[in-house]
C-alpha positions as CSV (number, residue, x, y, z in Angstrom):
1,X,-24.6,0.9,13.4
2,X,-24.0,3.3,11.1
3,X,-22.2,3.2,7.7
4,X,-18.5,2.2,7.1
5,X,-16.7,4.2,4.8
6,X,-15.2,2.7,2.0
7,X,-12.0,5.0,0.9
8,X,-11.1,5.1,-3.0
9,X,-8.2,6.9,-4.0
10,X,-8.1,7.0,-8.1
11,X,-5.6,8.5,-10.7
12,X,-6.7,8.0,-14.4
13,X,-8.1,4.8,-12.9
14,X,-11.4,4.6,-15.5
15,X,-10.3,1.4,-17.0
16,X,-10.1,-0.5,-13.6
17,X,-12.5,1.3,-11.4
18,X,-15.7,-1.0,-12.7
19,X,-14.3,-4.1,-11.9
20,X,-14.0,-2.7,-7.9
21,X,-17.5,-0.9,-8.0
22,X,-18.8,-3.9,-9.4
23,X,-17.5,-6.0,-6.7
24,X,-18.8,-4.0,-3.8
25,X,-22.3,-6.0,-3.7
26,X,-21.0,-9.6,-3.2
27,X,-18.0,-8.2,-1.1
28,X,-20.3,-6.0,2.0
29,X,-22.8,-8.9,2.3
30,X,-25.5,-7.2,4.3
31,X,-23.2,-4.4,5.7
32,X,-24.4,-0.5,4.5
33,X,-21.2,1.3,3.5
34,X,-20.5,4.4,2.2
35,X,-18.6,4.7,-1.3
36,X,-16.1,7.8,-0.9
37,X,-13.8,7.8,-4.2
38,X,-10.9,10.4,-3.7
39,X,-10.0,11.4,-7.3
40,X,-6.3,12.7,-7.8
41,X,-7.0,14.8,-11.0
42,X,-7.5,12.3,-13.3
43,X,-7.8,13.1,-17.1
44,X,-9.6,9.4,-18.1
45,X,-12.9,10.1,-17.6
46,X,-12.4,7.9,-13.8
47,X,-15.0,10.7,-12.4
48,X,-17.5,10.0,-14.9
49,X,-17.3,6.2,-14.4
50,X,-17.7,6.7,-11.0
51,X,-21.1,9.2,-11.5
52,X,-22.0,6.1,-13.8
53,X,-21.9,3.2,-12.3
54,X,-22.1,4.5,-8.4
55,X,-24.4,7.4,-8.4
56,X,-24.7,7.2,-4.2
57,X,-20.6,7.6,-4.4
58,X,-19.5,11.0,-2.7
59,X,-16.7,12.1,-5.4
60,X,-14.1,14.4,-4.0
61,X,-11.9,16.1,-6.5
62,X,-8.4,17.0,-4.8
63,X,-7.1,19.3,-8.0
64,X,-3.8,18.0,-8.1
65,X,-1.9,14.7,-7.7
66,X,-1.9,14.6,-4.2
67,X,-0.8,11.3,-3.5
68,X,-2.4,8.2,-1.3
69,X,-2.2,9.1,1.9
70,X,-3.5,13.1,1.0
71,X,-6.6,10.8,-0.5
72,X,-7.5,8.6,2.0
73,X,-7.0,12.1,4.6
74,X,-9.6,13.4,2.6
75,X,-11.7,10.4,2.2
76,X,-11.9,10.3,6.2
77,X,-13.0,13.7,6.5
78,X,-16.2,13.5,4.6
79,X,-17.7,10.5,7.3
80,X,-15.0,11.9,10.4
81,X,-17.7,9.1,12.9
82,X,-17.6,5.9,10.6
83,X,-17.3,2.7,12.9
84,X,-14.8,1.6,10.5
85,X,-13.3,2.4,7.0
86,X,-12.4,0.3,4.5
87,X,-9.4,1.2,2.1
88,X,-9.3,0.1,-1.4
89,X,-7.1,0.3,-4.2
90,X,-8.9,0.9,-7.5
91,X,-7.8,-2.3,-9.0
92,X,-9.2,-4.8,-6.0
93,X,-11.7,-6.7,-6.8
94,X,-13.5,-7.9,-3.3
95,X,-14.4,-11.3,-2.6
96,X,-18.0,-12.5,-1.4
97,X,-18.5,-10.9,2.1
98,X,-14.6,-10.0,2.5
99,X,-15.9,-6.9,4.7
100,X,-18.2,-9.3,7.3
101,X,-15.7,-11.2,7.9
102,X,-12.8,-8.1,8.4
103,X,-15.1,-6.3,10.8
104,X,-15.6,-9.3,12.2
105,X,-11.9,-9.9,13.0
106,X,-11.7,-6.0,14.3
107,X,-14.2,-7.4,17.6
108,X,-11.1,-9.6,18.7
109,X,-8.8,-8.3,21.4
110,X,-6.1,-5.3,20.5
111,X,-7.2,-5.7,16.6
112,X,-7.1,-2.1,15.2
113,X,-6.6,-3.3,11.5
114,X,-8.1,-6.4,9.4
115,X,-6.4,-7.4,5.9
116,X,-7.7,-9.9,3.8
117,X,-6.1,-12.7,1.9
118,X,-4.9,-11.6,-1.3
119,X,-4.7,-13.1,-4.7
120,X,-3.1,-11.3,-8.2
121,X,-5.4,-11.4,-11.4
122,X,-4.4,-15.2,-12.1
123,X,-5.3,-16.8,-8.4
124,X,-2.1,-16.8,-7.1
125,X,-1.5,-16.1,-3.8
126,X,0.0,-12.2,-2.9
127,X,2.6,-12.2,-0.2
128,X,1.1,-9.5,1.7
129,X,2.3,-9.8,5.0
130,X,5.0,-8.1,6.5
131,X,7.7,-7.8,9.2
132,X,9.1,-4.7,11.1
133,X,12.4,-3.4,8.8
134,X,15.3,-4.3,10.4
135,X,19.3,-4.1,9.2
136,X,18.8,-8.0,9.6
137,X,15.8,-8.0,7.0
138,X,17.5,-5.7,5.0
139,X,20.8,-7.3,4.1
140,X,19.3,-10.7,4.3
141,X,16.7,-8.6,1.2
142,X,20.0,-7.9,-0.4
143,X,22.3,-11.2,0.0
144,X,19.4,-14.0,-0.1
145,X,16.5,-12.3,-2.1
146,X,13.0,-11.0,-0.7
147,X,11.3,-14.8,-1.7
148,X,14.4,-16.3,0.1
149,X,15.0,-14.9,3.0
150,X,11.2,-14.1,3.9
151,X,10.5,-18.0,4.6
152,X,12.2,-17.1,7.7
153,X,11.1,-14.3,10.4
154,X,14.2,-13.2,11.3
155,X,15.4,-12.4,8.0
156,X,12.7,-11.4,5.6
157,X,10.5,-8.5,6.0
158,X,7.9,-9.8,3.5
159,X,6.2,-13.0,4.7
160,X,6.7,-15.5,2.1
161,X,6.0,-19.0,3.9
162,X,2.8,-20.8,2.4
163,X,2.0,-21.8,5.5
164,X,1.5,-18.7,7.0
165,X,-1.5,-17.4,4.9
166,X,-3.4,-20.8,5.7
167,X,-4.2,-19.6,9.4
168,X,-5.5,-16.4,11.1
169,X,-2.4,-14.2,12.8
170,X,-1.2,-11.3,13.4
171,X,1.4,-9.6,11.1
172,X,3.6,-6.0,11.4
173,X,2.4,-4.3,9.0
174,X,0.7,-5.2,5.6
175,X,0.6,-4.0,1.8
176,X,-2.0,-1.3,1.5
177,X,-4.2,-2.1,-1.2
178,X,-7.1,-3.6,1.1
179,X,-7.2,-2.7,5.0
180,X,-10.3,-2.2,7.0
181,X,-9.1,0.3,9.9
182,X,-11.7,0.3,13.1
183,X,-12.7,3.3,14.5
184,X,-10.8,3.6,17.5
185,X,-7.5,3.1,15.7
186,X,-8.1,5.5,13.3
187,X,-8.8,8.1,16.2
188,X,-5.7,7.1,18.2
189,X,-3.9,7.2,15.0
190,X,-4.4,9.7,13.3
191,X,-4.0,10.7,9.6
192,X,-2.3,9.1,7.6
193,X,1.2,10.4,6.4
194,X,1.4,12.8,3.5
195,X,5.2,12.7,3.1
196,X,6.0,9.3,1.3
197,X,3.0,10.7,-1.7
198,X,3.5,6.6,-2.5
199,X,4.3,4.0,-0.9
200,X,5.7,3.0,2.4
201,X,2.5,5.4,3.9
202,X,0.9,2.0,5.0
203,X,3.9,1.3,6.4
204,X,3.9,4.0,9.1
205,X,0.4,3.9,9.4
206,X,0.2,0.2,10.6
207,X,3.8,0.6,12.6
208,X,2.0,3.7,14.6
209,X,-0.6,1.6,15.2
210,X,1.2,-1.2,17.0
211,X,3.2,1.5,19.0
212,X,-0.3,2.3,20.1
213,X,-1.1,-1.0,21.5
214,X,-3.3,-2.1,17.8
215,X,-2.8,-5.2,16.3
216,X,-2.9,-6.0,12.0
217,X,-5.2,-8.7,11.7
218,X,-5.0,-11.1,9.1
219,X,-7.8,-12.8,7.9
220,X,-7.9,-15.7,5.5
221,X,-11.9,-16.2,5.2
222,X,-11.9,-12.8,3.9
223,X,-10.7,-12.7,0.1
224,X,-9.9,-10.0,-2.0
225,X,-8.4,-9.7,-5.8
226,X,-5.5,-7.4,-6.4
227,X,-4.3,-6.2,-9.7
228,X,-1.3,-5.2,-8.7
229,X,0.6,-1.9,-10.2
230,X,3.9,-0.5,-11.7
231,X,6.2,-0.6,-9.1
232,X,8.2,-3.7,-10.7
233,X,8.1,-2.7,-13.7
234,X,8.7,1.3,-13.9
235,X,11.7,2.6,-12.9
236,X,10.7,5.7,-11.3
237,X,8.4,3.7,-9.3
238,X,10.2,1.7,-7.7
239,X,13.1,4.1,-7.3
240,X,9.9,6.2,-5.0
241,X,9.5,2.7,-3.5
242,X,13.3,1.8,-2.1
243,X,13.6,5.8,-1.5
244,X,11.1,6.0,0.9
245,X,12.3,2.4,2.3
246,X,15.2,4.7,3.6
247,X,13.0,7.5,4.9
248,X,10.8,5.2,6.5
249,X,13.5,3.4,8.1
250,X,15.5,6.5,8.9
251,X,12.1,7.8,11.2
252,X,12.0,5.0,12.8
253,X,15.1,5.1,14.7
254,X,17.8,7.9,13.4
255,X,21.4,7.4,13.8
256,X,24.0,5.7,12.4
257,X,21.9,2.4,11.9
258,X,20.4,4.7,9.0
259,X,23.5,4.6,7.1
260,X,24.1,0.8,7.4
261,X,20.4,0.5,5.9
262,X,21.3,3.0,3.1
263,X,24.3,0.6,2.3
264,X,22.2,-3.1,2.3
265,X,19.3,-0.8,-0.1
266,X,22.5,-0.3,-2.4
267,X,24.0,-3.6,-2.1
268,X,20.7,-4.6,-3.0
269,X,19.6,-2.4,-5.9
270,X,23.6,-2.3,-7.5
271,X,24.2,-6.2,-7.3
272,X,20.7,-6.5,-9.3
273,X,21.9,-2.9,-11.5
274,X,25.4,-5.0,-12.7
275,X,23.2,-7.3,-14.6
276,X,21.8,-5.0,-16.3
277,X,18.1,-4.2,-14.7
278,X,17.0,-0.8,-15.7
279,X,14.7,-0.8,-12.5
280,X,17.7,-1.3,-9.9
281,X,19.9,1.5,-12.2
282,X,16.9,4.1,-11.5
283,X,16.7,2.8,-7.8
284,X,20.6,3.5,-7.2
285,X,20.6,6.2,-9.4
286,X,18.4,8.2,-6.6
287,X,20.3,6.3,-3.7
288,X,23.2,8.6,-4.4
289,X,21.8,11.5,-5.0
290,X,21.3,13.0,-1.2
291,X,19.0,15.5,-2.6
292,X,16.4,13.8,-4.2
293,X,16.5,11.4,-0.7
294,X,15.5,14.3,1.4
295,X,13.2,16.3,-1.6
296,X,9.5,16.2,-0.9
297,X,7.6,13.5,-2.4
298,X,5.2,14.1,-5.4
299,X,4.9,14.3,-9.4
300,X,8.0,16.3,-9.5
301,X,10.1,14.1,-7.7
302,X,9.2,11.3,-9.9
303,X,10.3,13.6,-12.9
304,X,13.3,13.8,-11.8
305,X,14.5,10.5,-11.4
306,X,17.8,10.3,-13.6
307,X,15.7,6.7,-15.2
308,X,13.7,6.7,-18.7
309,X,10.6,5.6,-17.8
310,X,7.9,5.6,-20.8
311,X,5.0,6.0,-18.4
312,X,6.2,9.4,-17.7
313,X,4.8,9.4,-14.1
314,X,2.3,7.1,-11.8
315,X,0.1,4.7,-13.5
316,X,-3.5,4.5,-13.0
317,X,-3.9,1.0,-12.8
318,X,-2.8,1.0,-9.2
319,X,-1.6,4.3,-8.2
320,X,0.2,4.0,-5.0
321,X,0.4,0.1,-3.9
322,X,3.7,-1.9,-4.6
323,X,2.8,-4.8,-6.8
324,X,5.2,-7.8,-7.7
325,X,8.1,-9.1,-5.2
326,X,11.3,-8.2,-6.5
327,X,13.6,-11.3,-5.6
């Protein structure tokens, strides 16, 4: 068999980059991969470490903050007849033979994507799992609270029973930060979506793939280690993140139903903005602004989000994966 790819997509990601690199070993088992790290202009040195400490690596250099979905693009052009590819975050941290036992779960019937059983920096379990959006899901989000209303699968979109993560299944879609992708999915597929620059791209990826007939697998023999990024805590994050909620939502089925989504995002974001969380005031604060809703996605955007935000733009501990569960 030939080599999987594994797709890196960094942004001033030095700091975090040799805890994944150094992971690679114990986490492919016996499999022979090959390393592609996408770097989005960084200005840390993350190229360097990545010369350093993974010599083999193929190191593509976009020029320009291009985004996740713009990296992993690029990252699949350089090995275009890869049998599968592996997408990482910078900040994962992959368990001993996670990728055997994703590729693995690919070889079972309609499986097009594998996803691992995720764990934050202190062992506690990441609700990873998701569930189609739905006006349901959506007010239930805003009324009950994500943790809430996800223990039941007619009202949460993010999967937040226990229960579930114990057992192999199949799931809607699934965070980003750690999907194997086989070969034929990617081809029926293909690329991935520029237009959300971060966050909700996995989204539409996954969601194309089950309008194609592929399954997300979820596999809890395979273990991975996520940091986790900014999105809960930086305001112009997560104002990108509930944005492109709306634009992913809005692609999915235009029409009025848009609107009624629009309204549960700021029933959502406003309730939690009235007691006073700076995060929900930048969220709302781009809700009602029609322009920056249908701006393209990028750098710029983020700049002008009406929020302070003292990171000044997209951190490179995790630079395009929603991190903590906002209840």
């Amino acid at each position: 068999m030939k080599p999987l790819l594994i797709a890196v997509v960094t942004w001033n990601s030095a700091q975090v980059l040799p805890g994944l690199i150094d992971s690679l070993a114990a986490g492919t088992g016996h499999l022979d991969y090959h390393l592609v790290v996408v770097d989005n202009a960084s200005d840390d040195g993350t190229v360097d470490v990545v010369r350093t400490l993974a010599p083999g690596a193929t190191v593509v250099q976009t020029g320009r903050n291009a985004g996740y979905a713009a990296g992993i693009n690029a990252a699949l052009s350089v090995a275009p007849d890869a049998p599968a590819v592996l997408v990482l975050n910078p900040d994962v941290r992959l368990g001993t033979d996670c990728l055997p036992e994703l590729l693995s779960a690919l070889d079972e019937p309609g499986a097009g994507i594998a996803v691992p059983r995720l764990v934050d920096g202190s062992g506690a379990l990441i609700h990873s799992l998701r569930r189609r959006p739905t006006l349901k899901r959506a007010f239930a989000d805003a009324l009950l609270g994500a943790t809430r209303a996800g223990r039941w699968p007619g009202l949460g979109e993010i999967v937040t029973d226990p229960a579930t993560y114990a057992i192999a299944g199949d799931a809607d879609w699934a965070e980003g930060s750690t999907q194997l992708i086989g070969r034929q999915c990617l081809d029926d597929c293909g690329p991935w979506d520029e237009s959300y620059f971060l966050y909700s791209e996995e989204t539409e990826f996954d969601l194309r793939a089950a309008s194609r007939g592929y399954s997300v697998r979820y596999v809890p023999t395979a273990s991975a280690v996520h940091l986790e990024g900014d999105s809960g805590t930086s305001p112009r994050l997560w104002a990108l993140l509930v944005a492109n909620r709306l634009r992913l939502f809005a692609r999915l089925g235009p029409g009025p139903r848009v609107g009624f989504y629009w309204l549960a995002l700021l029933l959502r974001e406003g309730t939690r903005a009235l007691r006073g969380d700076a995060i929900a005031r930048a969220a709302v604060g781009v809700l009602v602004r029609p322009s920056l809703l249908r701006a393209e996605r990028g750098p710029e955007w983020l700049d002008r989000v009406p929020a302070p935000d003292p990171t000044n733009g997209v951190s490179g501990l995790s630079p395009a994966r929603p991190g903590a569960i906002r209840s």
